[in-house]
N, C-alpha and C positions, 0 to 999 in steps of 0.2 A: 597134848603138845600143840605148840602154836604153829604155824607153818611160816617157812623163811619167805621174805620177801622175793622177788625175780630177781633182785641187782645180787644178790646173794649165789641163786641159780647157777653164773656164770665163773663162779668157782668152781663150777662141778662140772660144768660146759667146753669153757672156752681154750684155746690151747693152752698151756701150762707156761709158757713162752712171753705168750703176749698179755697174759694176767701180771707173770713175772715182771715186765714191761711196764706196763702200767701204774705201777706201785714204787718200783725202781728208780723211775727218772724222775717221779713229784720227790719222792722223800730223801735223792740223793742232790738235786736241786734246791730241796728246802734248806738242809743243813749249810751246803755251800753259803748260802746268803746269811746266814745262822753265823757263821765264822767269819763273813767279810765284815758283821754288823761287830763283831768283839773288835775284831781289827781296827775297823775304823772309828769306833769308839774311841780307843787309846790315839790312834794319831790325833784325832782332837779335840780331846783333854788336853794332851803331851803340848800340840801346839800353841791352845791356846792360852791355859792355864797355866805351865812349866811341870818342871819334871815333879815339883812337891806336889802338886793337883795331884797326878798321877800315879806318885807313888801313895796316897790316899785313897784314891780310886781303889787300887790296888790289893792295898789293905783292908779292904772295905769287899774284896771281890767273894771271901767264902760264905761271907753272909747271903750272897746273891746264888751262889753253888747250894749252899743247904735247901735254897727255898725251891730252888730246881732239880737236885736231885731228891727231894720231897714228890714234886708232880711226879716227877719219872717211877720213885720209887708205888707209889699208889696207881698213878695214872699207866704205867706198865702192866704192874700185877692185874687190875681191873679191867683193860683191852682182851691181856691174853685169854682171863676164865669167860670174858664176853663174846669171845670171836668162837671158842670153845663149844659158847652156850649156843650160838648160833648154828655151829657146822651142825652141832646136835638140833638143829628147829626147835629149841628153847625158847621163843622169842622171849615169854614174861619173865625166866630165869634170866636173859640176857639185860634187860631194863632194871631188875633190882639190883646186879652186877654195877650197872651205869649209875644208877640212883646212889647205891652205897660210896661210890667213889667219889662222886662231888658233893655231898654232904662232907664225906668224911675229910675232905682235901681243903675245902672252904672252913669247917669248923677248926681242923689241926691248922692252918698257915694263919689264922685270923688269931686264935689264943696262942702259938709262936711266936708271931709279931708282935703282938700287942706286950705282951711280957719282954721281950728282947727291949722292947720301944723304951717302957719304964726304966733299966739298965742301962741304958743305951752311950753311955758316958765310960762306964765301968767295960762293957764294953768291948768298945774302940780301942783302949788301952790293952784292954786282952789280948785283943788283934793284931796291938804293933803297935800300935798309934806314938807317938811323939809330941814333943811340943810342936812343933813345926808345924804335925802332918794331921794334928787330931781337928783342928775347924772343919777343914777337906772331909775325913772319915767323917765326922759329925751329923754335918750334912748331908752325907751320901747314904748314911744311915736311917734321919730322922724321915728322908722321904721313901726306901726302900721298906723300914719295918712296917711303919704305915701301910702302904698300897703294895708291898708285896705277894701278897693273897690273889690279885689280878694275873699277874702274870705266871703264877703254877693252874689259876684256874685255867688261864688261856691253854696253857700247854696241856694241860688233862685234855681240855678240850680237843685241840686238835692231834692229840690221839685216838682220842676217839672216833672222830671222824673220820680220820684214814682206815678205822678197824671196821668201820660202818660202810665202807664200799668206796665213799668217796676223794682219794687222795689228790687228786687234785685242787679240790677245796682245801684239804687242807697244807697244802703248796700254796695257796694264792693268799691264806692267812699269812704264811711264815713269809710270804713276799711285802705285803701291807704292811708288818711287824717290824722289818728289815727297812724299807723305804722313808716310811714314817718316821723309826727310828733317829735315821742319820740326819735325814731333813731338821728334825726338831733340833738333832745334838748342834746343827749348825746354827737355826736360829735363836737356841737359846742358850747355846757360847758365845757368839763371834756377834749377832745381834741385839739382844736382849741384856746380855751382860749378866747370864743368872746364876754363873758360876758352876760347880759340881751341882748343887741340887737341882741346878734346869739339865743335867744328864741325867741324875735319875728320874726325874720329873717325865724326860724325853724314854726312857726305858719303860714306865708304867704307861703313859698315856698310846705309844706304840705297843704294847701287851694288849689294851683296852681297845685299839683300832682293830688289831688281828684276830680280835674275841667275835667283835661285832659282825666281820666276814664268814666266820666260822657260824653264827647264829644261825645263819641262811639255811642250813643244813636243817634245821628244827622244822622248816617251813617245807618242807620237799615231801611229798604224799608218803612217797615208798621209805620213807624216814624211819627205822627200829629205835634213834635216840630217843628215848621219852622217859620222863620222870615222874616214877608211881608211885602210894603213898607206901609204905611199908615200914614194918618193926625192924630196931637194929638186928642183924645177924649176926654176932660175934663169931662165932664158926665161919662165916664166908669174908668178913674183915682179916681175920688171920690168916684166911687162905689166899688174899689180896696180898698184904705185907709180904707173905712168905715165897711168893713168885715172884714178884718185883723188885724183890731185896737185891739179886746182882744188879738191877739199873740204877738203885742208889748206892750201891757202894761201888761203881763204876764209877760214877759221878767224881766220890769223896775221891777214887786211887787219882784222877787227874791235877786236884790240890795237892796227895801227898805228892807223887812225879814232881809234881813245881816246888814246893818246901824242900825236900830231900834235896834235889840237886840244885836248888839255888846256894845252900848252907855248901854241897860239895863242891862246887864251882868257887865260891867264896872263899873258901881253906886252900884251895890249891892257886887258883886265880886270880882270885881276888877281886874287884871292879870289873877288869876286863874280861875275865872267864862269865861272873855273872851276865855283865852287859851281850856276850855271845851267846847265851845260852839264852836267853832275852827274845835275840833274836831267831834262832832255832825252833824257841816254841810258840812264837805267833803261826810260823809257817807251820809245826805241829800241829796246832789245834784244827786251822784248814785240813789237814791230813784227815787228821781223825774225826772231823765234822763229815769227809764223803766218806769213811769208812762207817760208820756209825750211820750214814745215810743209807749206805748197801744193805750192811745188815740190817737193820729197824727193817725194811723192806719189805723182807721175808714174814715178818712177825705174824700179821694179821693174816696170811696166807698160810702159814703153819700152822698156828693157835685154831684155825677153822679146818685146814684137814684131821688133825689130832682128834676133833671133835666128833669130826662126822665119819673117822675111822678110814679115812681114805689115803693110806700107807706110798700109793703108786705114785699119788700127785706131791704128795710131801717130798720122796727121794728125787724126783725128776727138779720141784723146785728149787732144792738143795745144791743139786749138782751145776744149777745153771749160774746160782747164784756163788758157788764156791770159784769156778768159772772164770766171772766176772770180776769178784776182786782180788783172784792171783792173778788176771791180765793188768789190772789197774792196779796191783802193788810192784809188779815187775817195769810199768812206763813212769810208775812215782819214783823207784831207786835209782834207773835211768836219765830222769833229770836230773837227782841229788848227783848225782855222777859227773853227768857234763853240764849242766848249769846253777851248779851253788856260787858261783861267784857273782851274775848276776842279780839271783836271791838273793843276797843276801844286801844288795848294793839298794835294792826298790826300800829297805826300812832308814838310808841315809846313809851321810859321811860320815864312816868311822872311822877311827885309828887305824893303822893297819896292820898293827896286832890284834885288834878284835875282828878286823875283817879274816885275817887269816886263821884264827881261832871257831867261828862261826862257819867258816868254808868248809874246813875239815871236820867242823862237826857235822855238816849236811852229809858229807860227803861217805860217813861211819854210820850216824843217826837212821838214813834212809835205807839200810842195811833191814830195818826192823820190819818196813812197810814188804819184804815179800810174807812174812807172815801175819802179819796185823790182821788182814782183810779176811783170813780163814780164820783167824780166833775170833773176829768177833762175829762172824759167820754163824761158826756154830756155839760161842755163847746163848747168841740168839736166837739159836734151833734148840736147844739144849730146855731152853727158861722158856720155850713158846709149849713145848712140850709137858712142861710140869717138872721136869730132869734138874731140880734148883741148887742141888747138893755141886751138880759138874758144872752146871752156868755159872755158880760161887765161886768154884773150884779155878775155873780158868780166870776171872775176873779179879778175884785176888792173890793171886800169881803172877799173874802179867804186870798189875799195875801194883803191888805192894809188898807180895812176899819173897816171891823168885829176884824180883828187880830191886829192893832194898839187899837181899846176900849181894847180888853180883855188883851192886856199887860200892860195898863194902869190901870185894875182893879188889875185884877190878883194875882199879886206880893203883892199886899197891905193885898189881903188876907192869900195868902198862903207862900209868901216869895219866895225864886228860886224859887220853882217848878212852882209858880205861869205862871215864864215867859216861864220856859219848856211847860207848858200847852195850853200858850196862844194859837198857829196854832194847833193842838188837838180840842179845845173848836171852834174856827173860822170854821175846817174844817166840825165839826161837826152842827154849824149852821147852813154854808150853803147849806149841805147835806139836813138840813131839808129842807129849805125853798126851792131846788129844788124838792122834791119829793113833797111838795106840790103845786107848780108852775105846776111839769108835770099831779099831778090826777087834777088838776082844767082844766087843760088846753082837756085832756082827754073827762071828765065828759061833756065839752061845744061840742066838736066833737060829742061825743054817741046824744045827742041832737040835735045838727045843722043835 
């Protein structure tokens, strides 16, 4: 066996608090900047371009989801058996973990791409596209399929390197990535004149800034990332996909959320229900980017006690972190509460039928955030563990199975709010059904 480096040590060391700490505030940091970059994306597109730019943009957005819940789906699975292989002083099992997943992430998103690329007409039109809105897609395409392989590498990467000890680093990529981004979206809209394809042009070349930051980590003595020569292992790729798999279809339930209720806003509201609900899920995504922050947090911290068998530091970080975002989904339902009119006033002048439409959706919607923060908690205690069946279990429930019935009930009873409530009611079932999944699961340990 290889023996863990010292930065590693300090998992096994340091208070269970201030490791928590450590990991918590780069990666709930990271994300934040992660959702202002989507946000201010769309305002200028939206500004500069008009609403067809955007609703191109738009159309054009799950192709950029697939190629991200791609890194997530690989780039997850391969952290957690890495952090794994680590608690266990694996080190060279840990490196062919690493090895296997950026092969495997650069060869899959490059023959992806490149096959999507050849299509790439047919399509657009799959997607939605129009007369109108297909130049817009076309372009937003022709440069995404191409250079999309940069920006899942980047993201594997800076998984990696948070599972490698360093989360700061890889905080200071997602900041480069984020900075860069907006900077270029400005100079190559508003100056350059380069239309959609200088935004995605400005989306790769910021992927490719945030990579280079993250490289630096290759150069550092006490470094475990390294890349060794080694035979495919089919047996340890399947077991990559098959842990990772709730991070990609997390991914996908964020697209269905947005399809499902655009079409149900649409039938009942029509323009003005969709254009509210428009605005509901910019402010959503921020939500769920520091939620997803929180939790991601835990990952490399669990995936390494699981490893090295150390039960006492796993529950102590669970608890701190469970903690955490029931205090932070109880201050986010408390704004939705007393300041959704605000909110909702910072994306523009609306009608004031969509304003009061989007008010009350704040006002129902934020209902959801006291539970979110514990499901994705322990989603992500659940899949750091190996536990993929109940990480699945909650993941598509929350965002597809539970929450497609209750938009189907819902509405019939209550009318809009019905559909505002629907992820509310979902998130709130499957809150239940994990807190008694975990005392069952308890109750048979106390026993065994």
């Amino acid at each position: 066996m290889s023996s863990s480096s010292p930065k590693f040590n300090k998992l096994d060391t340091e208070p269970v608090g201030r490791i928590f700490l450590r990991y918590l505030i780069p990666s709930t940091v990271g994300m934040l900047l992660m959702a202002i970059n989507i946000v201010a994306d769309g305002i200028m597109v939206g500004n500069r371009l008009g609403a067809e730019a955007l609703a191109g943009v738009g159309i054009s957005a799950p192709v950029y989801t697939i190629f991200f819940a791609i890194s997530l789906w690989i780039g997850i699975g391969a952290a957690t058996k890495y952090s794994m292989a680590m608690g266990a002083k694996d080190v060279l099992k840990a490196r062919s973990i690493f090895t296997h997943a950026i092969i495997s992430i650069f060869l899959f998103t490059i023959i992806l791409g490149l096959t999507a690329f050849i299509f790439r007409d047919s399509l657009a039109y799959a997607l939605g596209a129009n007369t109108t809105t297909f130049p817009y897609v076309s372009q937003y395409l022709f440069v995404i399929l191409l250079f999309g392989f940069i920006f899942t590498i980047e993201n594997t990467f800076s998984i990696f390197v948070r599972n490698d000890g360093a989360p700061n680093l890889s905080m200071a990529g997602l900041i480069v990535t984020s900075v860069v981004n907006i900077i270029l979206n400005y100079v190559f809209l508003f100056i350059l004149d380069y239309g959609v394809a200088g935004a995605a042009t400005a989306t790769i070349i910021a992927s490719f800034m945030g990579m280079l930051v993250l490289l630096a980590h290759f150069f550092k003595k006490n470094n475990n990332l390294k890349l060794i020569r080694l035979k495919f292992n089919k047996k340890l790729f399947l077991a990559i996909l098959f842990i990772g798999f709730p991070s990609f279809l997390s991914e996908l339930g964020i697209s269905f959320f947005t399809i499902t209720h655009n079409i149900a806003f649409e039938r009942m509201a029509g323009t003005e229900g969709v254009a509210a609900f428009s605005i509901l899920n910019y402010v959503h995504s921020v939500m769920l980017m520091l939620f997803l922050g929180m939790g991601g947090a835990i990952q490399p911290l669990i995936s390494y006690y699981q490893g090295s068998g150390n039960r006492i530091r796993m529950k102590e970080t669970i608890k701190k972190a469970t903690l955490t975002v029931v205090i932070a989904g109880a201050v986010f339902f408390l704004v939705g509460q007393f300041a959704a009119g605000p909110i909702v006033s910072i994306f523009g002048d609306f009608p004031q039928a969509v304003r009061d439409l989007a008010t009350t959706g704040i006002n129902l919607f934020f209902f959801a955030y006291l539970f979110t923060g514990t499901n994705f908690v322990m989603m992500t205690y659940y899949q750091s563990v190996g536990n993929v069946r109940m990480a699945t279990w909650i993941t598509a429930s929350r965002e597809i199975i539970v929450m497609l019935i209750f938009l189907m009930i819902l509405p019939r009873i209550f009318g809009l709010n019905g559909i505002w409530l629907s992820i509310p009611a979902s998130e709130l079932v499957v809150f239940i059904g994990v807190y008694l999944y975990q005392r069952n699961a308890t109750r048979h340990s106390l026993i065994g």
